[in-house]
C-alpha positions as CSV (number, residue, x, y, z in Angstrom):
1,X,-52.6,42.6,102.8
2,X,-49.6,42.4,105.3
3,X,-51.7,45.0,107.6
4,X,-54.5,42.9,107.8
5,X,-52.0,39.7,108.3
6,X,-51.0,42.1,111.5
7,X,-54.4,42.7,112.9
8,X,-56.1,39.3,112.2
9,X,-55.3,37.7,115.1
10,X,-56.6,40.9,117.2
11,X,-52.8,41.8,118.1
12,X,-50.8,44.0,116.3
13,X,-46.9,43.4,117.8
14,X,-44.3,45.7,117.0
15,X,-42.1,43.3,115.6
16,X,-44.7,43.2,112.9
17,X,-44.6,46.5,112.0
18,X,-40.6,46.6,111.4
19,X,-41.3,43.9,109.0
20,X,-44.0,45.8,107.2
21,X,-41.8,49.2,107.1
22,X,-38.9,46.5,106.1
23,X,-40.8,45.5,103.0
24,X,-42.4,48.9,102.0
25,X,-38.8,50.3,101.9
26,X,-37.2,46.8,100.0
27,X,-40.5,47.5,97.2
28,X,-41.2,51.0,96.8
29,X,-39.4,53.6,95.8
30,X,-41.7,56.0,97.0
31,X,-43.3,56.6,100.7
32,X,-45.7,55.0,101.6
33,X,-48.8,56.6,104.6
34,X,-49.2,53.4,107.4
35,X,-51.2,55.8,109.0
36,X,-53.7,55.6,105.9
37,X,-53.9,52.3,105.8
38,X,-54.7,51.7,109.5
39,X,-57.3,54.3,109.0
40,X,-58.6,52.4,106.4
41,X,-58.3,49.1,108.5
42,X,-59.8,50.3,111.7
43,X,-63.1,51.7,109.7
44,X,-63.2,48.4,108.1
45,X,-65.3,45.5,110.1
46,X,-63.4,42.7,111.1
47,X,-66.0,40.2,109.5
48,X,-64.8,41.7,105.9
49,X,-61.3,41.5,106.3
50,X,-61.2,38.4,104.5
51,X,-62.9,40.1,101.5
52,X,-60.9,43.3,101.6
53,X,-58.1,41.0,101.5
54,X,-58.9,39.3,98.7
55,X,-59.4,41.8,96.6
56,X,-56.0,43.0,97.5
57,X,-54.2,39.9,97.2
58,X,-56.1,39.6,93.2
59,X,-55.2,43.5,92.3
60,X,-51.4,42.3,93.8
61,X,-51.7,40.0,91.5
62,X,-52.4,41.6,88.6
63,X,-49.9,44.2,89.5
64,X,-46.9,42.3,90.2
65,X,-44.5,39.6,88.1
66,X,-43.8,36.1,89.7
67,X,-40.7,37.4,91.6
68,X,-42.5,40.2,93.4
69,X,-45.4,37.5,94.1
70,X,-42.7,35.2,95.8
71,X,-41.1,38.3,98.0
72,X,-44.5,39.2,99.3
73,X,-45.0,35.7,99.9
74,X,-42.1,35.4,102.0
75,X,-42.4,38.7,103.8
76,X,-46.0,37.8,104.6
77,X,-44.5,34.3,106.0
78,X,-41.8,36.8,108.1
79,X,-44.8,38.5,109.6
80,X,-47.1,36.0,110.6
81,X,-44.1,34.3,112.8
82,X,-43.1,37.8,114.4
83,X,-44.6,37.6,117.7
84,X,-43.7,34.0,117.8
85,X,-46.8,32.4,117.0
86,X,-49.2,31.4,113.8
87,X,-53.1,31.7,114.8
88,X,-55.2,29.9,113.0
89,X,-56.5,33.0,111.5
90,X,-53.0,34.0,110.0
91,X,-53.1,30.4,108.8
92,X,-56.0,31.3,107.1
93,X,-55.2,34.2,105.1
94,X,-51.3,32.7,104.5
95,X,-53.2,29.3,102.6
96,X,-55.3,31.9,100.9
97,X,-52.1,33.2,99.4
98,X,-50.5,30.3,98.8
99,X,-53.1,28.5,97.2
100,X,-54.2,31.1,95.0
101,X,-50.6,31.7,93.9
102,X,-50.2,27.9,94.0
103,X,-49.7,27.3,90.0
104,X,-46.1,29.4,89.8
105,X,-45.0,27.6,92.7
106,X,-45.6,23.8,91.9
């Protein structure tokens, strides 16, 4: 989910990055291949990005407890301001989040 937060608005900044390798290190114990999952990303059209994301952000879901929900939430917030600007693409995909995840948050 954050690498397609990093490519929707057709820019990927570097700043975003560091706060993708920032959260990957803060969740997983174990190393995860960015290279992977831009392959993955770059094979995948950009008109089903919003699906492929979805279906992340649900199996997220059903992986992870309220606190890790609220983390991701944040970093996801983190990466979207990086380069210093919300598109309205990122705005997007962040309501997506937020509004599926709305019910632990009210």
């Amino acid at each position: 989910m954050l690498m397609i937060l990093s490519e929707v608005d057709g820019e990927f900044d570097k700043s975003e990055g560091k706060i993708i390798i920032d959260y990957l290190k803060a969740m997983f114990p174990f190393k995860v291949n960015l290279d992977n999952e831009m392959e993955v990303l770059s094979a995948l059209p950009k008109e089903d990005y919003f699906l492929h994301f979805n279906n992340a952000m649900n199996d997220f879901y059903e992986d992870s407890t309220p606190k890790e929900r609220s983390e991701f939430l944040n970093f996801a917030v983190k990466l979207v301001k990086a380069d210093k600007k919300i598109t309205e693409e990122e705005n997007k995909y962040l309501k997506e989040l937020f509004f599926a995840w709305e019910s632990e948050y009210a």
